[in-house]
C-alpha positions in Angstrom: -119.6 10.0 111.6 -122.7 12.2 110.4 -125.4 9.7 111.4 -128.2 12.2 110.4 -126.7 12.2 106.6 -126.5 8.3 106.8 -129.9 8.4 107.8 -130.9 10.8 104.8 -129.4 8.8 102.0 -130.8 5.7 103.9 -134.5 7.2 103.6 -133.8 8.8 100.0 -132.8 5.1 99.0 -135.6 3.7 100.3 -138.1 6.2 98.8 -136.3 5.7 95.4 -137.2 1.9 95.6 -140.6 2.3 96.4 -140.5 1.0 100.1 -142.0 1.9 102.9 -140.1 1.6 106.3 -142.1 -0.9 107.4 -141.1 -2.8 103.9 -137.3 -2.3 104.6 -137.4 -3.5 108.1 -139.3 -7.1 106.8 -136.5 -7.6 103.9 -134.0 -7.0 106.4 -135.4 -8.8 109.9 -135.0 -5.3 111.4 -137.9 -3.5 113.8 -139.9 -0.2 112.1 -138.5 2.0 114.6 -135.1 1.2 114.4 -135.2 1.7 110.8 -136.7 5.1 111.6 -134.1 5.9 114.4 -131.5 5.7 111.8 -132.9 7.7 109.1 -133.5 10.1 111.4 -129.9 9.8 112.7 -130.7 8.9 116.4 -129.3 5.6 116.1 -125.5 4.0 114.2 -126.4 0.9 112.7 -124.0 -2.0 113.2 -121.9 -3.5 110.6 -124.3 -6.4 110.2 -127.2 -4.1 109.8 -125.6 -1.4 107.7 -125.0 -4.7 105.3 -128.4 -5.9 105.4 -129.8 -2.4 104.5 -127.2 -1.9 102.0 -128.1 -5.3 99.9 -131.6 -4.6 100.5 -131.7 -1.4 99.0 -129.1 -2.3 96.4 -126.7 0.1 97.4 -123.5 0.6 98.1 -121.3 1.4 100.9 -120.1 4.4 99.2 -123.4 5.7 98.3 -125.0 5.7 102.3 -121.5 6.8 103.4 -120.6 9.7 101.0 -121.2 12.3 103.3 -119.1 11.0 106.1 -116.7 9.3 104.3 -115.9 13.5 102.4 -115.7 14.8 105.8 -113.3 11.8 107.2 -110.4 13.0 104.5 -111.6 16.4 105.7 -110.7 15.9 109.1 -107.3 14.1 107.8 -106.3 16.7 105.5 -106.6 19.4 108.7 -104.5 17.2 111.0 -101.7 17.0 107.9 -101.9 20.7 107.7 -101.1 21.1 111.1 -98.3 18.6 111.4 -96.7 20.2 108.2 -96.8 24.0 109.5 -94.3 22.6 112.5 -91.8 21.3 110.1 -88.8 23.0 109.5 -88.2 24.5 105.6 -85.6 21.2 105.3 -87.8 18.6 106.3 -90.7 20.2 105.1 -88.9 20.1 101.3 -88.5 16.7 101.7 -92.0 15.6 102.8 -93.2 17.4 99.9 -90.2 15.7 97.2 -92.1 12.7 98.9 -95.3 13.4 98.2 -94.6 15.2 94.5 -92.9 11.4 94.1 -95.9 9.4 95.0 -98.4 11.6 93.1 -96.5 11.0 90.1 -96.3 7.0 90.3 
């Protein structure tokens, strides 16, 4: 997980509402600097924070996440790549008869 891009979108979020850190941290029952540890990306919020902040700021998951959650499939896609350059030309028709059949449902 990029933390520091969490962090950025965090911050950006914030400063599109109009509040300051030390604003965020009251609606949420968080301290100032751990607000600022996590926009910085120094610190990975909880689920239970990442929540709090979320509803706070009237965001969604999606929108704080979009960076990591891009680089996740990333990641994915890669590891797929690799276990399809090992299978042999039958198996590797087959897998892709598979996947042609679920893309087209």
């Amino acid at each position: 997980m990029d933390l520091e891009d969490m962090g950025k979108r965090i911050r950006m979020k914030r400063i599109s509402r109009s509040m300051s850190q030390e604003e965020l941290a009251e609606k949420t029952n968080l301290s100032v600097p751990y607000i600022g540890m996590l926009e910085r990306g120094e610190r990975k919020p909880s689920i239970d924070s990442f929540v709090l902040i979320s509803d706070v700021l009237n965001a969604t998951a999606d929108e704080l996440l979009c960076g990591n959650l891009k680089k996740g499939y990333l990641v994915r896609l890669a590891k797929y790549e690799e276990k399809i350059a090992k299978l042999t030309p039958e198996e590797a028709k087959r897998f892709y008869r598979v996947v042609d059949a679920l893309l087209e449902m």
